[in-house]
KEKE-3310 file (N, C-alpha, C; in steps of 0.2 Angstrom, whole numbers, plus 5000, padded with zeros to 4 digits):
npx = (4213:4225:4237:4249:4257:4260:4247:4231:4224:4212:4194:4194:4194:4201:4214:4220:4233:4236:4234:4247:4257:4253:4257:4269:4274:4277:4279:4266:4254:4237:4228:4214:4205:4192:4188:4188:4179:4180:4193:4207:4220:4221:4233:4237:4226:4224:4235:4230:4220:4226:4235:4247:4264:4269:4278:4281:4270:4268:4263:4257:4261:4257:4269:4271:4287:4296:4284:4282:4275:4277:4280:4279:4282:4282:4286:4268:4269:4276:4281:4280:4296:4295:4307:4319:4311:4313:4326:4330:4324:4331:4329:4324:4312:4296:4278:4264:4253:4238:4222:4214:4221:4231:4221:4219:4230:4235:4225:4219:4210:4210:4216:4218:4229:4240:4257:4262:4255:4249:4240:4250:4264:4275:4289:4296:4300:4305:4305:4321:4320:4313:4322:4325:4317:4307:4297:4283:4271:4257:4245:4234:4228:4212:4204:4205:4212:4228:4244:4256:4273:4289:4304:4312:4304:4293:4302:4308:4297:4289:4300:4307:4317:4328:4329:4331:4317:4307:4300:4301)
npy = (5155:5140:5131:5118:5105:5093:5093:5100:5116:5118:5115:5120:5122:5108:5110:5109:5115:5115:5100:5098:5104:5099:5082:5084:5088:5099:5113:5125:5140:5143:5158:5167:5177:5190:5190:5204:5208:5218:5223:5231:5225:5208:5201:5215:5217:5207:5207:5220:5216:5205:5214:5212:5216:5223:5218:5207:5197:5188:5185:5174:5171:5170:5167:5165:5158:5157:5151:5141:5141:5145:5151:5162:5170:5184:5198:5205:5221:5223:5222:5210:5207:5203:5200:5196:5186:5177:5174:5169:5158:5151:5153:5167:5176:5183:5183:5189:5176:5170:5172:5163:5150:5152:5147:5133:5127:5127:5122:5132:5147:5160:5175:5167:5159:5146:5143:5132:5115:5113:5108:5105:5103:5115:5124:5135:5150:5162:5176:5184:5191:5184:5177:5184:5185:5180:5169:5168:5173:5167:5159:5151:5143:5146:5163:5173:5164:5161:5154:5154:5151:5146:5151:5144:5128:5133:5138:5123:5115:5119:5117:5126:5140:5155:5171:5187:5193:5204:5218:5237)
npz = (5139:5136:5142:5133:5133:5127:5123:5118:5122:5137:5132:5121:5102:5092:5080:5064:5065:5080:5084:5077:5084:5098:5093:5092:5105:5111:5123:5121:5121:5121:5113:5113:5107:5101:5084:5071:5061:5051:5052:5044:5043:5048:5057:5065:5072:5079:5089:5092:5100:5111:5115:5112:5108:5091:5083:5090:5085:5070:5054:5042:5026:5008:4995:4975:4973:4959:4952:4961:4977:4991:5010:5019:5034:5043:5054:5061:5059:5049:5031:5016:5008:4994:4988:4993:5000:4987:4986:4998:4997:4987:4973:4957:4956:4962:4972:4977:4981:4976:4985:4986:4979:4992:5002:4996:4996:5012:5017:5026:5031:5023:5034:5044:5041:5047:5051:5054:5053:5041:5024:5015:5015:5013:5006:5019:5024:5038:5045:5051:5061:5073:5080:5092:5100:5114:5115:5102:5094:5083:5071:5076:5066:5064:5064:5076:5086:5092:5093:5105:5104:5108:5097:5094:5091:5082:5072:5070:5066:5057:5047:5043:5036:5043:5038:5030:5029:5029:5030:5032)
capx = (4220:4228:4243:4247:4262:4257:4241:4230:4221:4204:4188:4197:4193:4207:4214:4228:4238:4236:4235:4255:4259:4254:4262:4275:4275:4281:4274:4262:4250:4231:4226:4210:4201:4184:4189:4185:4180:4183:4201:4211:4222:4220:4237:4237:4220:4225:4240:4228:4215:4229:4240:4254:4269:4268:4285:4281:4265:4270:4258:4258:4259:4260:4268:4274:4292:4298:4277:4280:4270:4281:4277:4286:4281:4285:4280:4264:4270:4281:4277:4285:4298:4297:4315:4323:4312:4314:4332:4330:4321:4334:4324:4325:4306:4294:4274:4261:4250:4231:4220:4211:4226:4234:4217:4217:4236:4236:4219:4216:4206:4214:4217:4218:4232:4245:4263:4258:4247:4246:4238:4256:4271:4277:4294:4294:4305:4304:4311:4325:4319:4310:4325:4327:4310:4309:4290:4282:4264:4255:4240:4233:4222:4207:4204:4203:4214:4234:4247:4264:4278:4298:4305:4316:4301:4292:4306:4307:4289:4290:4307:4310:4325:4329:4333:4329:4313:4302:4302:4297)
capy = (5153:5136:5129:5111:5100:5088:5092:5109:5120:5117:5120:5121:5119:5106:5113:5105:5119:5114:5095:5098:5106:5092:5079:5086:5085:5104:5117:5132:5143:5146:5164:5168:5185:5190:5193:5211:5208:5224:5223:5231:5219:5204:5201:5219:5216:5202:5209:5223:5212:5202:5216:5210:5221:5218:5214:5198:5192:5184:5182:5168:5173:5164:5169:5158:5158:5155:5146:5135:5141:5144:5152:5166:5172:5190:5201:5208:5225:5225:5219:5203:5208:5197:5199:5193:5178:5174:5173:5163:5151:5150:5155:5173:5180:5181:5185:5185:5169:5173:5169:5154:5147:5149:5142:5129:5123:5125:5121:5139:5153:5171:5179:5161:5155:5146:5140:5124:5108:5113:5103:5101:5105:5120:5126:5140:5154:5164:5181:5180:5194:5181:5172:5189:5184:5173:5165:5170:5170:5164:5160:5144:5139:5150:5171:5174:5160:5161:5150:5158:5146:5146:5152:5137:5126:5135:5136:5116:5111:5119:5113:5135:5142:5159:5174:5193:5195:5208:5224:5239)
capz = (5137:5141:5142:5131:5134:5121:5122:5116:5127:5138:5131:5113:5097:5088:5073:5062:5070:5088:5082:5073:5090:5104:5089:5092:5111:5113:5123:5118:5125:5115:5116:5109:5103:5096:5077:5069:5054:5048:5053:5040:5045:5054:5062:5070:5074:5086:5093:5098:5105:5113:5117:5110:5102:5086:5083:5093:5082:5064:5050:5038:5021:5004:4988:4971:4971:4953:4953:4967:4984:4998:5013:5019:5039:5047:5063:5056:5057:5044:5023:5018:5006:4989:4982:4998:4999:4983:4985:5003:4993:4979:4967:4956:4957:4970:4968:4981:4981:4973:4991:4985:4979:5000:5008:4995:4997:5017:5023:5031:5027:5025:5041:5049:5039:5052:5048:5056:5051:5034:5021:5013:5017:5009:5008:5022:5027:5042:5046:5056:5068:5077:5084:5097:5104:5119:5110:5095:5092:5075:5070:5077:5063:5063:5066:5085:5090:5091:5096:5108:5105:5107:5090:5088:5089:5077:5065:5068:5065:5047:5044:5040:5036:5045:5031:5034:5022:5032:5025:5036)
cpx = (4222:4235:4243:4256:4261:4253:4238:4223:4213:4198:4189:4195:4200:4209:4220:4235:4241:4238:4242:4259:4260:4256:4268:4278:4280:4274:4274:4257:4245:4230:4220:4207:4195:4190:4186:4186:4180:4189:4203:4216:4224:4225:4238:4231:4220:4230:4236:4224:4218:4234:4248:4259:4269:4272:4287:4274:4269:4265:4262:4255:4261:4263:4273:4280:4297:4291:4277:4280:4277:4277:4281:4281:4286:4280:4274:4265:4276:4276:4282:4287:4300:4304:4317:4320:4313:4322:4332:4325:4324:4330:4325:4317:4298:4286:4270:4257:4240:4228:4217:4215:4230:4229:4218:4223:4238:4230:4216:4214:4212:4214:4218:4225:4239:4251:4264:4252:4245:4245:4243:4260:4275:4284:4292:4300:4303:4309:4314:4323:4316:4315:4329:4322:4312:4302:4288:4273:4261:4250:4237:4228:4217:4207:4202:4207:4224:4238:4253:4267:4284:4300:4307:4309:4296:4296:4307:4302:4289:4294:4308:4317:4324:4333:4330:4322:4308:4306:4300:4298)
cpy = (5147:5133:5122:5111:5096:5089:5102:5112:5117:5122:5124:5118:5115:5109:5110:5108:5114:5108:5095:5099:5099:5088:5079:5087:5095:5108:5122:5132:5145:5153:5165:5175:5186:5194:5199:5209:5214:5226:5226:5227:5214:5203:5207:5218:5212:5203:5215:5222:5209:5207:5216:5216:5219:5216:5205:5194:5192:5182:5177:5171:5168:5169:5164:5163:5153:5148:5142:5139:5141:5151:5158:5169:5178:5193:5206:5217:5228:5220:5213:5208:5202:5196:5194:5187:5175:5170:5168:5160:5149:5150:5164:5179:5176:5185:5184:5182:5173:5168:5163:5151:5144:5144:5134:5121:5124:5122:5125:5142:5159:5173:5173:5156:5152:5143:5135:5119:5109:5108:5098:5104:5110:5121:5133:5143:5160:5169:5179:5183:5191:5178:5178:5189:5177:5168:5171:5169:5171:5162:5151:5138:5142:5159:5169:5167:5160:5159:5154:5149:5148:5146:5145:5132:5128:5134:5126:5112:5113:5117:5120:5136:5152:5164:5181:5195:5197:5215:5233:5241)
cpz = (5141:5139:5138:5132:5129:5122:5121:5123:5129:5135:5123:5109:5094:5081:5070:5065:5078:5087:5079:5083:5096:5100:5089:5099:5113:5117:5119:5121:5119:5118:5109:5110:5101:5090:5077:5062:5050:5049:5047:5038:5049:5061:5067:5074:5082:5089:5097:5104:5111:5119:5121:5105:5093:5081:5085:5090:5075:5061:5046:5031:5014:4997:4983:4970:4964:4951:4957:4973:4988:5000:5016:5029:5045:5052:5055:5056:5052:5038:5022:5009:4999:4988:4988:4999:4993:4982:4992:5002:4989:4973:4964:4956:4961:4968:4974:4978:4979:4982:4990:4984:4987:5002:5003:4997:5006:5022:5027:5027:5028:5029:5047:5047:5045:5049:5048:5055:5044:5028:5018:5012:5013:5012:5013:5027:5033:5044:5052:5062:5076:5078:5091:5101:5110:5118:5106:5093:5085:5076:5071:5073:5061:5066:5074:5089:5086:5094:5100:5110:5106:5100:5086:5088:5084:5070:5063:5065:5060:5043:5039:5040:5039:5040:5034:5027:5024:5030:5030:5041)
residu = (UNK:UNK:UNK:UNK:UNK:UNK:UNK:UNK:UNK:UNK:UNK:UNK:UNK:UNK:UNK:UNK:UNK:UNK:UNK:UNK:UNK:UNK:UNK:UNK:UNK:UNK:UNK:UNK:UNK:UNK:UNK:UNK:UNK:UNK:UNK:UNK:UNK:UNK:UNK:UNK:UNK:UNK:UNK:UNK:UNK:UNK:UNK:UNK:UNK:UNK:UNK:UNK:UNK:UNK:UNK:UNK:UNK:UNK:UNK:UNK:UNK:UNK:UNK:UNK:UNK:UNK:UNK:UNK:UNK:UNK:UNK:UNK:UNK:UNK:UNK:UNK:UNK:UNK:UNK:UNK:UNK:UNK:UNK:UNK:UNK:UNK:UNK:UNK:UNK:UNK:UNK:UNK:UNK:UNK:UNK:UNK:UNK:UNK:UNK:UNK:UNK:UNK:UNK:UNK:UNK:UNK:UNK:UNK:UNK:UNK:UNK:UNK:UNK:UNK:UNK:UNK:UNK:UNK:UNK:UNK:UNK:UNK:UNK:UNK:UNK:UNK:UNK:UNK:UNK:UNK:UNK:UNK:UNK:UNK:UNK:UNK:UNK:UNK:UNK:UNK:UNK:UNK:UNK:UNK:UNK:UNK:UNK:UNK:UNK:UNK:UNK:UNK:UNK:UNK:UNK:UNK:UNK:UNK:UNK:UNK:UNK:UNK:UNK:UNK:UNK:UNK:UNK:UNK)
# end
């Protein structure tokens, strides 16, 4: 685990995550994991490893909003609720994203996808429940490694809008 100021933790792999991060001159803390690849699901997986509540971890999920990709990011023990992003998207239907489709439009694999560094810029909405956290950890780019930021910085670096779309 290291600390970055502008820069990403010792002994670290760079990831566009990490790299969006020190770009941006905020801090954050790396925490890394041994992945379980037989996770059922990843994000719990690494709140257990991490032992983290899992109220305070947020996956990264994608799905097409009226066909256009946006991103939608909730605590991983809840589901992400289509209807409600689709409508804090402005848009009237909401579909999850085919998984080749996500890695191919953020640059990440499945269970690594992060909100940050992404290949382009997707609209992205984040539940609001993270703004009663005092950091927020996500997914720093690869399985086994995950970012702990200040919500409002996260909500900045994607340019998100805060709407209630966790379900759960």
């Amino acid at each position: 685990m290291g600390k970055g100021k502008g820069g990403t933790a010792k002994g670290s792999t760079g990831t566009p995550a990490t790299v969006a991060a020190t770009d941006a001159k905020i801090e954050f803390t790396l925490h890394t994991y041994e992945p379980d690849p037989d996770a059922g699901s990843y994000g719990e997986a690494a709140a257990d490893a991490l032992g983290i509540p899992y109220a305070q971890i947020f996956k990264t999920l994608l799905a097409e909003v009226d066909g256009r990709l946006t991103v939608g990011v909730v605590p991983v023990s809840a589901s992400l609720d289509l209807k409600a992003l689709a409508a804090a998207a402005g848009g009237k239907r909401a579909r999850m994203a085919e998984p080749r489709d996500a890695e191919r439009a953020t640059g990440y694999v499945v269970g690594g996808i992060s909100p940050l560094g992404q290949r382009r810029r997707l609209p992205t909405v984040i539940d609001v429940s993270v703004s009663g956290l005092a950091t927020v950890y996500v997914s720093a780019g690869r399985r086994g490694l995950q970012i702990e930021l200040v919500p409002g910085d996260l909500v900045r670096l994607t340019g998100a809008r805060l709407a209630a779309i966790a379900r759960g």
